[in-house]
Steps between C-alpha positions, in 0.01 A plus 500: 500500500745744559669508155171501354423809728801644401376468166130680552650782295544372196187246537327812368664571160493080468227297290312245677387328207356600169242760486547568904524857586837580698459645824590869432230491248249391781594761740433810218189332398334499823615890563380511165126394615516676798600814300207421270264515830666827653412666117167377491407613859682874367304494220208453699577758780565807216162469369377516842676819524388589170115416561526707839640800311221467253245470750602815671500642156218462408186725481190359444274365811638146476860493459528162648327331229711386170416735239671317200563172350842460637369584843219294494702168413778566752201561805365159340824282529540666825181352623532145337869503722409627785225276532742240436748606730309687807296138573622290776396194673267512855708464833545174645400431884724214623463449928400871536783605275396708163689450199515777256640467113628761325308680177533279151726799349765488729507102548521480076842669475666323774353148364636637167862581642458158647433354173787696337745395733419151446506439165870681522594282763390157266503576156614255283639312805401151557464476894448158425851442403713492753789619274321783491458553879816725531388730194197566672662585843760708285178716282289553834801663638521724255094563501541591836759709511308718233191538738708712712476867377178442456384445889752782566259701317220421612634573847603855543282785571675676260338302185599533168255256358268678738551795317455398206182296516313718724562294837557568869805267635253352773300319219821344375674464769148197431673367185874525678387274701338239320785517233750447778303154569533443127907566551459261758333222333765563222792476741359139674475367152842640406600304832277206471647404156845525638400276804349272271795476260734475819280229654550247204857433672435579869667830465275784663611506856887472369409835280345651736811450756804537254406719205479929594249523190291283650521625862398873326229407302351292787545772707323733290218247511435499851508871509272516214287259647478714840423757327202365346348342801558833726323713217190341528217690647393372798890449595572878391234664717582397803746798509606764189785530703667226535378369145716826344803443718544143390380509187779796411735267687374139300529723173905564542587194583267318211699729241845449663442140459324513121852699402742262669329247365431607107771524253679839389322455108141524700571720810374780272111400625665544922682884411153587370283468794761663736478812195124456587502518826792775554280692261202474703664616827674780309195661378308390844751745694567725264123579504457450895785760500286738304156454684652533888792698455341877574761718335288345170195622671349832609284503805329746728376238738896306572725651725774725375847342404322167548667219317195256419194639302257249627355513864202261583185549786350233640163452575286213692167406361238263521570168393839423595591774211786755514467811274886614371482878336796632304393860469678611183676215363772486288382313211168487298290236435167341340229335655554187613888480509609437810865543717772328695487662817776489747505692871843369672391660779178282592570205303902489415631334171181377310306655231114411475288551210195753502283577233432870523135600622545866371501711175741744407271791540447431895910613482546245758594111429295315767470112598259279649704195707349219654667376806568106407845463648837599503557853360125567443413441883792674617377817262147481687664452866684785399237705397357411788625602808601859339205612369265649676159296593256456167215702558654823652492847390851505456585235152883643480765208594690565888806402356707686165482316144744197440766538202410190251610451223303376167565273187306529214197605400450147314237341342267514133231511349264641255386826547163455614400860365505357196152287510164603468404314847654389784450229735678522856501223765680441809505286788639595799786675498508476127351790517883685511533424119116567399421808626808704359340399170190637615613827582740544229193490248253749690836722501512474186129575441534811759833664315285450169244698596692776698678567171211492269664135295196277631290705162429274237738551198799604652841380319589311814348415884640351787318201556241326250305342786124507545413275762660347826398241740624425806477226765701448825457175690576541876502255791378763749347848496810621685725457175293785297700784733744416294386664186178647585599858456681433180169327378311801641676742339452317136155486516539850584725613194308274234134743643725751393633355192104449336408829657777685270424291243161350462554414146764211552442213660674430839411300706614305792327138716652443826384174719659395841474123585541428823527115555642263769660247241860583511653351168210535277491156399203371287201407780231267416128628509442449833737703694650193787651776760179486756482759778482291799634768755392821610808800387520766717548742202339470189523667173151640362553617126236805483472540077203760551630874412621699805732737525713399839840423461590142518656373838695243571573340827791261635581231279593116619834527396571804704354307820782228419717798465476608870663140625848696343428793694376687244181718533348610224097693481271486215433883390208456605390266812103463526307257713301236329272254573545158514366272210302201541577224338192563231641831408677437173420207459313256238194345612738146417728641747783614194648872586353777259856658456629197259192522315526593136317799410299453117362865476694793680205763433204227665772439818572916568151529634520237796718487783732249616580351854822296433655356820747310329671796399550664850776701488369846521241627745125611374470858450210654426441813273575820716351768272685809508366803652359741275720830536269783426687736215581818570639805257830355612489173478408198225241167551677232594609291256471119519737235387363285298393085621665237409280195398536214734357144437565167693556198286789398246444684163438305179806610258282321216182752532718785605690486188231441261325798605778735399543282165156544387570943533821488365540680178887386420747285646531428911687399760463286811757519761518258823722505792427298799500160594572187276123409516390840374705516236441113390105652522595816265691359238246214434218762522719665213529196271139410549384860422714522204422164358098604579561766321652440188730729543633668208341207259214662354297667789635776524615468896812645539807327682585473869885552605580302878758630750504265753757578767590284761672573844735314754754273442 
């Protein structure tokens, strides 16, 4: 073995029998499918561009319809694919476990790397033959070996295929996985073949002890192999963390031992992932050096002569939940993007990702964190005991802002101004990545019609969308503080919005779930979670109009809270009266909050008694006092209410709905749990199929975003 090692190098430029492709020819073929791929997705992500620029272009009252031939045929191979591609199969239940699969699109082009990498790895080689056995183990070699730049890649958050095709790292970082299990499969049949070629003369464990080659490449095995099992899910979230540390430190050693261990004709494929990654980290700091260095950054806010631009507040809310505000912040960003955010002074020496729950016109970067563990709970403790009690007068922090410093902003997607009608669901706190979008439309609609661009005709307009509808799906009535003024104050600005500008059509659907079911999962008809004990709290969803602001009391995770000493109030603490165990519940004993709701508009005028949902104390309406006007002073004005229903929304009928007004092309966006999104993106297949979209009927096409959070 080790002369024929030795000899690896010129195995490539070598014939392995007539009309067998040598091994350098292999290796550029497969870059040269994977190039093909990257091109096509390019391709694909310019006329994105190019159909957004159009849209915005355009003047007539439906510039998200296709308005010629070429249009119309794109929008209808566009809905044939991503009918095709946005389908997956329904979640598996196995001992209390659920099983989720990932959409058809995604799963194709990994099953077709597979497939590529395969028929490299055996063409024209008889496995059969065991002649043949040591050509095989010397082609896979080189297969592999060839898959490296590509995971490199796919990995940094610097992308350059990200770039080009339109796509944030996070959804790669997807595919650099699964093609690192296809490197892996490569590299144990590289080795198998070997073993088997070795173990025709008893020779394996001799190799294994006596030849270096040997000792490398197994070595890089084992580290591959850890690798793999360590970056499976459930084994990566038991701590970011950790998972980072060793996967950075797994990573050197796996290429240390690929080098050592491949010949000097093929090291080429090693020196280009370390290019990769030193390319990555270059432009990471040189970019972190920009966005918290503050001699790049002007600031009337920061301290003079202060060296970082960035200081952070923290704030305590219900739920667990710690607010971070960067007032002025270095960088810009979109909706949606979000940040690594590090504070060395809470939480020394790690960096957590936080998807950024402002828009650039609040001139503050803000983040909602929920206190799981590690970092995140040491942020809320933090927050905590040096901020003042919730519910007081006084809202300013005890302490002074924290330096932290930021990576990023990251993350894509299409610009949802773009579409004729949008669709906006979250669960939980999904809602971080869902209501940005919200508020970045309506902004859009407000500067339109402060400059006079919302009139009909105009060479260009800010945003080409009619129609938005929006649904939040909340475990407890406590979890709304944390965007009920932000909600208010849309309402608010899209009253103003129709009021300039009658004419146009704006408009805006909000609906608040509040439901007990945690993960969303799909629930059979009968709801099973009976309510067999009395609650002390319970949560009574009023939907009739009132004009009281909403209340929220203490939730059940701050009460688990207090055993670490910390104390944190609701903003509001009201007394409540105890439920029975009738009140929210089914006459066959099933809980009313995990019941699906058919028809929003029948369900508003009814009220709801859900004690499975406890977590925030009853409050009834407390009408304002009417403040009599004087020459001096104005009428009160009220904020507007914020629909409330109890039950788990039906994606399916929600969607349809919007589909049936739409007057050009929309788009559904989900973030939330696995089971909500599962629920969307079937809703969108079905609806499309329904439809006919783009095949005759005239229905127009439906773009889904679905973003998914945690690790």
């Amino acid at each position: 073995m080790s002369m024929s090692g030795m000899n690896m190098g010129s195995m490539g430029n070598m014939s392995m029998g007539d009309g067998v492709p040598n091994l350098f020819y292999l290796q550029k073929m497969y870059w040269a499918v994977v190039g093909s791929a990257i091109a096509a997705g390019t391709v694909v992500n310019l006329y994105n561009r190019l159909l957004a620029f159009q849209r915005l272009r355009d003047s007539t009252l439906t510039p998200s319809k296709p308005k010629s031939l070429f249009f119309s045929v794109c929008a209808t191979l566009t809905a044939i694919i991503r009918e095709a591609s946005y389908a997956t199969l329904p979640a598996w239940s196995i001992r209390g476990r659920t099983f989720h699969f990932a959409p058809l699109g995604p799963i194709s082009i990994i099953l077709a790397n597979l497939i590529v990498v395969l028929v490299f790895c055996f063409y024209k080689l008889d496995t059969m033959d065991q002649w043949k056995w040591e050509d095989v183990g010397y082609r896979t070699g080189f297969v592999a070996v060839a898959q490296l730049p590509l995971i490199f890649l796919l990995a940094g958050r610097q992308n350059i295929i990200g770039l080009l095709v339109g796509m944030s790292y996070e959804r790669l970082n997807w595919y650099h996985r699964w093609i690192s299990r296809t490197l892996w499969l490569t590299v144990t049949i590289h080795m198998g073949f070997w073993f088997r070629n070795w173990g025709r003369y008893d020779y394996i464990t001799y190799q294994l002890k006596n030849d270096p080659l040997s000792k490398r490449g197994f070595a890089a095995w084992c580290i591959l192999t850890f690798i793999v099992l360590t970056s499976a899910a459930p084994v990566r979230r038991l701590s970011y963390e950790i998972f980072v540390l060793q996967h950075l430190v797994t990573f050197v050693g796996f290429i240390v031992a690929v080098w050592l261990h491949c010949p000097a004709e093929v090291k080429v494929w090693v020196w280009i992932p370390i290019g990769l990654l030193v390319f990555d980290r270059a432009a990471r700091y040189a970019w972190a050096t920009y966005a918290n260095l503050s001699i790049f950054h002007r600031s009337t806010t920061r301290p003079r002569h202060a060296l970082w631009a960035n200081q952070a507040s923290f704030t305590p809310l219900p739920g667990n939940v710690t607010r971070i505000s960067i007032n002025n912040p270095g960088v810009r960003w979109k909706p949606g993007q979000h940040v690594f955010l590090t504070c060395h002074s809470v939480v020394p020496l790690q960096s957590h990702p936080f998807t950024i729950s402002s828009i650039p016109e609040d001139n503050k970067m803000e983040f909602l964190v929920r206190a799981e563990k590690g970092g995140t709970r040491r942020f809320f403790h933090y927050a905590s005991k040096h901020h003042h009690v919730l519910g007081s007068a006084d809202s300013t922090p005890a302490k002074s802002a924290r330096t932290v410093f930021i990576d990023g902003p990251y993350g894509r997607m299409r610009p949802l101004r773009q579409f004729d009608s949008v669709v906006l669901l979250a669960g939980g706190m999904g809602v971080t990545f869902v209501a940005p979008c919200l508020r970045d439309i309506v902004a859009g609609w407000k500067a339109e019609s402060m400059s006079g661009n919302a009139s009909p005709g105009r060479a260009s307009r800010l945003t080409a969308t009619k129609r938005i509808r929006f649904v939040w799906v909340i475990k407890s009535r406590a979890q709304l503080s944390w965007f009920e003024e932000q909600l208010q104050s849309v309402l608010s600005d899209v009253e103003e919005c129709q009021r300039a500008n009658p004419d146009l059509v704006r408009e805006v659907e909000l609906s608040i779930y509040v439901t007990c079911d945690e993960k969303l999962e799909s629930q059979p008809q009968v709801a099973q979670g009976p309510c067999s004990q009395p609650q002390p709290e319970s949560t009574i969803v009023n939907t009739r109009q009132n004009t009281a602001p909403i209340k929220t009391s203490e939730t059940m995770d701050e009460k688990r809270t207090k055993k670490d000493d910390v104390s944190i109030h609701s903003i509001s603490k009201v007394s409540s009266t105890a439920s029975t165990p009738q009140d929210g519940c089914l006459p066959n004993g099933g809980c009313c909050c995990t019941t699906a709701i058919e028809d929003e508009d029948s369900d508003r005028i009814t009220e709801h008694n859900c004690c499975c949902s406890g977590h925030a104390a009853t409050t009834k309406p407390v009408e304002p006092e009417p403040e009599k006007p004087t020459a001096k002073t104005a009428p009160v004005k009220t904020k507007p209410e914020l629909p409330l229903l109890s039950g788990r929304p039906q994606p399916r009928t929600i969607i349809r709905k919007v589909l049936e007004k739409a007057e050009g092309e929309s788009a559904v966006v989900v973030c939330g749990p696995q089971g909500l999104s599962d629920d969307v993106r079937r809703s969108v297949v079905y609806l499309s199929d329904e439809r006919a979209v783009h095949k005759g009927t005239g229905a127009q096409g439906i773009y889904l975003h679905v973003e998914t959070f945690g690790w």
